[in-house]
C-alpha positions in Angstrom: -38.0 4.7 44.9 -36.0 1.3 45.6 -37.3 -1.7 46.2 -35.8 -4.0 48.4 -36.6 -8.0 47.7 -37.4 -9.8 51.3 -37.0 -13.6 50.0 -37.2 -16.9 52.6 -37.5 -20.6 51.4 -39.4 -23.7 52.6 -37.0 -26.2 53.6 -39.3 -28.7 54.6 -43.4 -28.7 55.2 -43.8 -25.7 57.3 -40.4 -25.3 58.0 -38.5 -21.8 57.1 -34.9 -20.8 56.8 -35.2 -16.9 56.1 -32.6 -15.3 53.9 -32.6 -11.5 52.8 -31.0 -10.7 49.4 -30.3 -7.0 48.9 -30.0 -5.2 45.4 -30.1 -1.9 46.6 -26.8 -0.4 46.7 -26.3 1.0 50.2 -29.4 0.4 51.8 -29.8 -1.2 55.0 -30.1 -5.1 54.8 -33.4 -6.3 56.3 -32.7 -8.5 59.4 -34.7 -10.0 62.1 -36.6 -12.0 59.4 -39.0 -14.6 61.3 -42.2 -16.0 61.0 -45.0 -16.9 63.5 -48.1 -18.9 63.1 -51.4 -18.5 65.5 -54.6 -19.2 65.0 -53.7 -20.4 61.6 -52.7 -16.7 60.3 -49.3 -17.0 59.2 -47.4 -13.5 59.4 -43.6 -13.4 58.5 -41.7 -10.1 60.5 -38.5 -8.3 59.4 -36.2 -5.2 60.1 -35.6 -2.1 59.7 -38.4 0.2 59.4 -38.2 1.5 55.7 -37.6 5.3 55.0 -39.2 7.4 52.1 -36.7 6.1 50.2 -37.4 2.6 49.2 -40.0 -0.4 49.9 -40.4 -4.0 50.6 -41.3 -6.5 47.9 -42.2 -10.5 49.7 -41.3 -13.4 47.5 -41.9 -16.9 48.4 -39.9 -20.0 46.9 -40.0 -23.7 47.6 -36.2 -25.3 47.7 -35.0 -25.4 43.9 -38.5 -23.7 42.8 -39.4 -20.8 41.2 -40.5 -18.0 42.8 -44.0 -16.6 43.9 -44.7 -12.6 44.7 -46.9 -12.0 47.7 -49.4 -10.3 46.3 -50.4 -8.1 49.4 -46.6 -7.6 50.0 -45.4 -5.6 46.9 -43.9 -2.4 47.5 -44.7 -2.4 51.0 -44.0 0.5 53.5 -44.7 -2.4 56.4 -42.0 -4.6 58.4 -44.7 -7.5 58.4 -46.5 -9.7 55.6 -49.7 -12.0 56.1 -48.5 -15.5 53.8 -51.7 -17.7 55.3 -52.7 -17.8 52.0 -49.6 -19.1 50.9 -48.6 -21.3 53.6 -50.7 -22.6 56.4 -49.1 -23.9 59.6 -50.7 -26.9 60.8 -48.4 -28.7 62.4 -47.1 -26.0 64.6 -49.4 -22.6 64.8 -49.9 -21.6 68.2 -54.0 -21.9 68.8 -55.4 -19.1 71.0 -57.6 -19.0 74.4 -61.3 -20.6 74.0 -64.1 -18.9 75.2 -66.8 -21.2 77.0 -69.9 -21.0 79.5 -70.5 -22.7 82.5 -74.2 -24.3 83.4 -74.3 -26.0 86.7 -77.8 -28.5 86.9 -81.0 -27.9 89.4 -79.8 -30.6 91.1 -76.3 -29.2 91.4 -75.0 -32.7 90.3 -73.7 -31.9 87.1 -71.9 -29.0 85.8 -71.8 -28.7 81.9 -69.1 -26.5 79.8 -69.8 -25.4 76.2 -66.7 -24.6 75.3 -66.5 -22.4 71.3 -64.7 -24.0 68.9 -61.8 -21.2 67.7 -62.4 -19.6 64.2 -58.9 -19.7 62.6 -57.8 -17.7 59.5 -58.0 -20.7 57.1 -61.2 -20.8 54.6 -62.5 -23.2 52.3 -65.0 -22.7 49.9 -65.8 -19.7 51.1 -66.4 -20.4 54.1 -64.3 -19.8 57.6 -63.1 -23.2 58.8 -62.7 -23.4 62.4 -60.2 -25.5 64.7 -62.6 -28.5 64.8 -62.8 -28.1 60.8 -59.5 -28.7 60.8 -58.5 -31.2 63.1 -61.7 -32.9 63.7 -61.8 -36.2 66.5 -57.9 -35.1 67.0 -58.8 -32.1 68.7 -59.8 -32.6 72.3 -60.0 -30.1 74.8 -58.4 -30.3 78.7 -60.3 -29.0 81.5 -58.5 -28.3 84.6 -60.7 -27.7 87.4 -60.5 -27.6 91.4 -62.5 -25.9 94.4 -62.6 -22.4 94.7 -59.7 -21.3 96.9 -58.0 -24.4 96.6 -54.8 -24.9 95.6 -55.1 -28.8 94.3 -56.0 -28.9 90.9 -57.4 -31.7 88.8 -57.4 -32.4 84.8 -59.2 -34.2 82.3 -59.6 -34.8 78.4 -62.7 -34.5 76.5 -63.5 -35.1 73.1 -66.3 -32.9 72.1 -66.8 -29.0 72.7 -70.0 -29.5 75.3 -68.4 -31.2 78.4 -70.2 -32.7 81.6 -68.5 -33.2 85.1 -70.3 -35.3 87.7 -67.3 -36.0 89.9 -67.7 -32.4 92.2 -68.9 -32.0 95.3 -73.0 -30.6 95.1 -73.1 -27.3 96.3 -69.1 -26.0 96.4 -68.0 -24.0 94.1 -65.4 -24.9 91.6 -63.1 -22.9 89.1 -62.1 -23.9 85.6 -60.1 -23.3 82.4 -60.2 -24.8 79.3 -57.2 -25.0 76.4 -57.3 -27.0 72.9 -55.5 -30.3 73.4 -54.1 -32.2 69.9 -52.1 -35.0 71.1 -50.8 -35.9 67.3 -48.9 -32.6 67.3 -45.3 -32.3 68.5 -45.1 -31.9 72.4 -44.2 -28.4 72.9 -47.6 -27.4 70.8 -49.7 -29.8 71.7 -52.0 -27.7 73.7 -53.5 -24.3 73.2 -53.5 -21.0 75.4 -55.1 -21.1 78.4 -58.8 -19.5 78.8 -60.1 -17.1 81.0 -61.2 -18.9 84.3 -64.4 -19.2 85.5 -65.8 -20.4 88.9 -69.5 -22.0 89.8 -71.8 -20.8 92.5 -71.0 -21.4 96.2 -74.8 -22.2 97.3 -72.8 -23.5 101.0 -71.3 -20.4 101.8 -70.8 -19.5 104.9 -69.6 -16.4 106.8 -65.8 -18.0 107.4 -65.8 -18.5 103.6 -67.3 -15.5 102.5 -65.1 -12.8 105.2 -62.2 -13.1 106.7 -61.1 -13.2 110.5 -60.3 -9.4 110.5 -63.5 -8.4 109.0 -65.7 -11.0 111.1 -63.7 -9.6 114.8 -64.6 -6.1 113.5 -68.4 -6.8 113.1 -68.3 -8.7 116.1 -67.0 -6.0 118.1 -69.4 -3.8 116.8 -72.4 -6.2 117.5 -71.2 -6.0 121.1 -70.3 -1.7 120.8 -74.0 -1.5 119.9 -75.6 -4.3 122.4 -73.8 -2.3 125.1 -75.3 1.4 124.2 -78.7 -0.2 123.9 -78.2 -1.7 127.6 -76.9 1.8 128.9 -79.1 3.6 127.2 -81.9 1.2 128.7 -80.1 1.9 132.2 -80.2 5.5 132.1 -83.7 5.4 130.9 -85.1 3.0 133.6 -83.1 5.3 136.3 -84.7 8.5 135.2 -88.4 7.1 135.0 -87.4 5.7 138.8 -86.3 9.1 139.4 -89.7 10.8 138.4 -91.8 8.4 139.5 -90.3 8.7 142.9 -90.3 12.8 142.7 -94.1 12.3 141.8 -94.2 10.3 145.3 -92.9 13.4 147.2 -95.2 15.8 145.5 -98.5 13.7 146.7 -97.4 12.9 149.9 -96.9 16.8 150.5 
């Protein structure tokens, strides 16, 4: 078996120019070699898919250093390699989709999200370190809320992960999504991946709301389908007893 050596240098912190040296005769040159940060898990990609034939061995090497073997990378069959150990992207990993819960008061004045701080791939001491570990008061979090069905939106910051709105309407129902917000970091990653949305009760609802005009004609029409039947069938009914009683008339006055 071959071995092909996948090497890429760090130009500057967190910054990568990949370059593939091959020593294997005629084998295919790897290409495609990239690297992509989320969550703090660092996973550098490349081409082609390797044959029976030979492997992949990952090296690492700061500019004019020696270099390091990736362990978990020697010999590989794979076309990916997990370096978080080796280099952790602070500045520019993508950060995922929060998860929170939404808890609207008694009093429906105040509706409170607690919003999960992200566990990220980086440990320390043993222990996994999530986005707040790492960023601490930097890291705020941007809710965007509006009413349910409504198309204007509105946003705001927040600092910690348990946040309280008092500015919405008692009683309507409002949707919201929350994403990771670290103004120190350059624009285009300053804010995380959108979360799932979630809406609040509507405790106002009404039938407009709730069903639209086709489905409110239909079960009006119906209403009035049904009201007439009753009223014929309470014709019919009152013409028959008239008939009998009348018939039982005849029958005593014979």
């Amino acid at each position: 078996m071959i071995e092909k050596n996948v090497f890429f240098q760090c130009l500057e912190t967190f910054v990568f120019e990949l370059t593939c040296f091959i020593f294997a005769g005629s084998y295919p040159r790897a290409y495609n070699i990239t690297w992509k940060s989320n969550n703090f898990k660092t996973l550098l990609t490349w081409g082609p898919e390797p044959s029976n034939d030979y492997s992949y061995t990952v090296e690492l090497s700061a500019v004019g250093g020696n270099k390091q073997r990736i362990h978990n990378c020697v010999r590989s069959s794979s076309t990916h390699c997990d370096v978080t150990h080796y280099l952790t992207d602070l500045t520019s990993s993508d950060i995922g989709k929060p998860d929170f819960k939404l808890e609207v008061s008694e009093d429906k004045k105040k509706t409170t999200l607690h919003v999960t701080d992200l566990l990220t791939n980086v440990f320390k001491d043993g222990h996994q370190q999530n986005i707040r570990d790492i960023f601490g008061d930097k890291l705020k979090y941007r809710v965007n809320y509006g009413k349910n069905k409504s198309t204007g939106k509105k946003k705001a910051d927040f600092k910690t992960s348990k946040i309280e709105l008092t500015d919405l309407d008692p009683g309507e129902s409002y949707c919201f999504t929350v994403q990771a917000f670290i103004q120190s970091r350059s624009f285009d990653k300053q804010l995380g991946e959108l979360s799932k949305p979630q809406c609040s009760d509507d405790n106002n609802k009404s039938i407009f709301t709730e069903f639209s005009p086709g489905v409110i004609a239909v079960a009006v029409l119906l209403i009035l389908l049904l009201i007439g039947v009753i009223v014929a069938v309470a014709v019919v009914c009152h013409k028959l007893r008239q008939k009998v009683l009348k018939g039982g008339r005849g029958v005593l006055d014979a």
